[in-house]
N, C-alpha and C positions, 0 to 999 in steps of 0.2 A: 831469550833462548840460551842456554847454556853452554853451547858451543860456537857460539857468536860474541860470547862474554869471555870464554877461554881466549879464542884465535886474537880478539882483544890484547890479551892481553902478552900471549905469544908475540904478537906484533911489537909492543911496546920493550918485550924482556926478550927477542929475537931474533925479530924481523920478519918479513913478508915470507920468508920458507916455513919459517914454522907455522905462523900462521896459517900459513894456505890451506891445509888439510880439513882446520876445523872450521874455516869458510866454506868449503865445499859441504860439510858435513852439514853447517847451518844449512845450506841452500838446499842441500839434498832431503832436508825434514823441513823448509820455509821456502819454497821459490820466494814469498813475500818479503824476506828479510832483507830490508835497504841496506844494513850496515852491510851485511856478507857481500850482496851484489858490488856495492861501490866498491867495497876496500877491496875485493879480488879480482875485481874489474880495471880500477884506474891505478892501484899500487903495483900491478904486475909491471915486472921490473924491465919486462922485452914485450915483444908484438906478438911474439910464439906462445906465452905462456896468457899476454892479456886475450889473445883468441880465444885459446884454452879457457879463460876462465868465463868469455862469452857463452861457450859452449858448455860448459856446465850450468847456467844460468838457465839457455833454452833449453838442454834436457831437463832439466827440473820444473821447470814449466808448462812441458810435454807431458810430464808424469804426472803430474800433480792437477790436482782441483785449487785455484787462486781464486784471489778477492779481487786482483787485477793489481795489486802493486810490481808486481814483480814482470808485467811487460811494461809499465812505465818504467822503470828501472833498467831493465833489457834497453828502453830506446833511448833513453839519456845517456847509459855510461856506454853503448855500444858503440854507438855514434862516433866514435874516436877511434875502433878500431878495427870496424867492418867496410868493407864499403858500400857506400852510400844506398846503390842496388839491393846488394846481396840484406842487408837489414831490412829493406822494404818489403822483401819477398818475406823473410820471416815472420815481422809483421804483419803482412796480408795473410800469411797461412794462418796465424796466430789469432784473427779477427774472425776468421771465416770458421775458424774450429771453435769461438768461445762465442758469438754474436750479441750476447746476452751481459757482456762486457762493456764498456764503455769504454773502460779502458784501452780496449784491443784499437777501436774505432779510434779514439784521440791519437793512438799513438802511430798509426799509419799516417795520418791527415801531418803530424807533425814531423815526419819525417818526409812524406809527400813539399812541406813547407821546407823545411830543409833542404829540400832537393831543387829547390826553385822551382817545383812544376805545380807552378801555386791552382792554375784551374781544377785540377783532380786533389787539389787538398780541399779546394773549398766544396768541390762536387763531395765530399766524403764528408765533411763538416755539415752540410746539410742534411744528409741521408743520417747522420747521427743523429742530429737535433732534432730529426723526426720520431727516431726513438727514444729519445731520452730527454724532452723538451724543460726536463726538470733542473738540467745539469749548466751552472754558470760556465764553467770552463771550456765544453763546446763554444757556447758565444763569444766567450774572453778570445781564445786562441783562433778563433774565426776572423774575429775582427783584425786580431795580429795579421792576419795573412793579409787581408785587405786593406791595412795599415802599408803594408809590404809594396803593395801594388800603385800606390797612391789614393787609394779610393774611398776617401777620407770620410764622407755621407757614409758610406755603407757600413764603413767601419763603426763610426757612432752609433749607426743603427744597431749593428752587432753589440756592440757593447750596451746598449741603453738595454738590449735584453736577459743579458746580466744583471744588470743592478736592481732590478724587482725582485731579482732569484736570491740577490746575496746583497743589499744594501749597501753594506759597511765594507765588502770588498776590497783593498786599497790596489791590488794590481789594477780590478776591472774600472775603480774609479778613476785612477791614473789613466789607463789608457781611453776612457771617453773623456777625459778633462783632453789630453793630447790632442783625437779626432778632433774635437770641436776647437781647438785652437790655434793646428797647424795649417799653415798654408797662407793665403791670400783673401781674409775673409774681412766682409765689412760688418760691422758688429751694428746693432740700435745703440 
């Protein structure tokens, strides 16, 4: 995008004010666009202006028809300077208005995990994987939770349902190599 390629370079020739502008303008023609979201999101130089540039992310997202990049984006770079609540509630509006997302679904479940209220992540992790039974990264980030918990069986199990989806993997393989290794196990 072209004005993701300017604010680029603004940034580089002076600095994050100038840039700003054409970050917004990327976002406001791409909620999808990772560069715009991150660099206006985590370069913002106070907590006024990183809000601010939260808030131009969710309106653009609101306006627009997404692929779903840009509520993962939303929950990764927000997450720093929302609180913890107020992001979930977004999220959840944002799942409920797009259902047909997968996106929307991961990224509640991952901020529900975030939030340590890992039961209603996993209850949400399942209610996705019933829609979207095709998707490794429900299983992946499932099992994470259940990793989280200790509950290391279930974890592998999660993860073993990933790796038919996506083999070569190396998160999903990493983390069932981990399940099946940590803890107290007596091996054959």
């Amino acid at each position: 995008d072209a004005h993701a390629t300017l604010a680029f370079v603004k940034l580089e020739a002076r600095g994050y004010d100038a840039a700003a502008p054409h970050l917004r303008d990327a976002l406001a023609r791409d909620a999808d666009n990772d560069y715009a979201a991150r660099t206006l999101i985590t370069l913002a130089p106070d907590a006024a202006r990183a809000r601010a540039a939260v808030e131009t992310l969710w309106q653009a997202l609101l306006a627009q028809i997404t692929l779903g990049d840009g509520i993962y984006n939303l929950q990764r770079f927000a997450r720093n300077v929302l609180p913890g609540d107020e992001l979930l509630t977004r999220l959840e509006q944002f799942r409920l208005r797009s259902p047909g997302l997968w996106h929307g679904w991961w990224a509640q479940a991952s901020q529900l995990t975030h939030l340590q209220r890992h039961d209603e992540a996993l209850a949400l992790y399942d209610d996705a994987m019933l829609r979207f039974p095709l998707l490794p990264r429900l299983h992946l980030d499932r099992a994470e939770t259940l990793r989280q918990l200790a509950r290391r069986d279930e974890a592998a199990a999660s993860t073993g349902g990933a790796l038919p989806l996506s083999p070569g993997w190396q998160p999903a393989v990493r983390l069932y190599s981990d399940a099946l290794t940590e803890g107290d196990r007596d091996w054959p």
